[in-house]
C-alpha positions as CSV (number, residue, x, y, z in Angstrom):
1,X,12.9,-75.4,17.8
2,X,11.9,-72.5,15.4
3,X,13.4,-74.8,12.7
4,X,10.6,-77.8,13.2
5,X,8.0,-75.2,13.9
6,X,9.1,-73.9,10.5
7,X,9.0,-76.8,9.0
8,X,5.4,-77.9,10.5
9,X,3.8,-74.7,9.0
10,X,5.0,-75.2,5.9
11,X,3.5,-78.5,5.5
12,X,0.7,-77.1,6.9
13,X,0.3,-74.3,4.3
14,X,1.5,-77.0,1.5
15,X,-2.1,-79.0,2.5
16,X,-3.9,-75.6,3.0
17,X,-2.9,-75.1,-0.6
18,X,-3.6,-78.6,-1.6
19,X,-7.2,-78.5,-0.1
20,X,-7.6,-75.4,-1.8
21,X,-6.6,-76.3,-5.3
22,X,-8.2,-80.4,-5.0
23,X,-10.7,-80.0,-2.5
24,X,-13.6,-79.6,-4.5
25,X,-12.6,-82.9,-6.5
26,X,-12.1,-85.0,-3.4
27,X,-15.3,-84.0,-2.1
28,X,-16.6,-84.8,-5.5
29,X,-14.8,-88.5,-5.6
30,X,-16.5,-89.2,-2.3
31,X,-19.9,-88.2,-3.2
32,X,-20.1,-90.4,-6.3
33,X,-18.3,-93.5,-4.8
34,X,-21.4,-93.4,-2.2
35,X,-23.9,-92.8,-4.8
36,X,-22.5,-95.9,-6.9
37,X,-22.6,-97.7,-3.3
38,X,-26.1,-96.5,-2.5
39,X,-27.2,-97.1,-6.3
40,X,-28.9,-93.4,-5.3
41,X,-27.7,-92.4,-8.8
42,X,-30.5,-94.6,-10.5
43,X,-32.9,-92.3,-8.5
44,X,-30.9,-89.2,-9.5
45,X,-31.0,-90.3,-13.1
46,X,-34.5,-90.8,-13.4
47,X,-35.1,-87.4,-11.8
48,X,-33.1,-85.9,-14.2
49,X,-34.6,-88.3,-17.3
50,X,-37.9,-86.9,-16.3
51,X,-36.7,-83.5,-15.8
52,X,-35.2,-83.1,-19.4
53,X,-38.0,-84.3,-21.3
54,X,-40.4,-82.3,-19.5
55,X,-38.7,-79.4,-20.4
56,X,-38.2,-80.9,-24.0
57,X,-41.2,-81.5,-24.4
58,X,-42.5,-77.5,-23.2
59,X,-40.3,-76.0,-26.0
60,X,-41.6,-78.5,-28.7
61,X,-45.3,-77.3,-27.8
62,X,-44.5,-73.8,-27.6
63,X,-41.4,-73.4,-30.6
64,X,-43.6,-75.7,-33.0
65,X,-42.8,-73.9,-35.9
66,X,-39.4,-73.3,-35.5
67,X,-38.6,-77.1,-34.4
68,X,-40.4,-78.4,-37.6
69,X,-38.3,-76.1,-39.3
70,X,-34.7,-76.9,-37.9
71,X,-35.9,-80.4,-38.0
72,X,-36.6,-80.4,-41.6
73,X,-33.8,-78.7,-42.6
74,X,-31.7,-81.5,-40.6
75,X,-33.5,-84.4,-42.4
76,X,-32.5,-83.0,-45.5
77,X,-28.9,-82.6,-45.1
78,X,-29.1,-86.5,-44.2
């Protein structure tokens, strides 16, 4: 008996550990398969679309200078 209880807790703590180490991607895996079923993603892209060229668009206003700058200087390496 304390032989297949032994064993039992050992596979036990071998998933513990597994769950531990992987369980972040398999929760990960799961959430985008039902985002790609849902098509939710388009949504989530287009929320993030907007959100980065807000935020673009906040530092061009306020670094003016230093944007015309850095994008001068890159013109002119090309």
């Amino acid at each position: 008996m304390i032989g297949i209880i032994g064993k039992e807790e050992a596979g036990m703590d071998d998933f513990k550990n597994f769950m531990a180490k992987y369980g972040g991607m398999i929760i990960g895996i799961i959430v985008a398969i039902l985002l790609l079923l849902t098509k939710f993603y388009e949504l989530i892209i287009a929320i993030v679309l907007i959100a980065v060229c807000g935020y673009a668009g906040y530092y061009f206003q306020h670094n003016k200078n230093s944007v015309k700058d850095k994008l001068k200087n890159f013109i002119d390496k090309l």
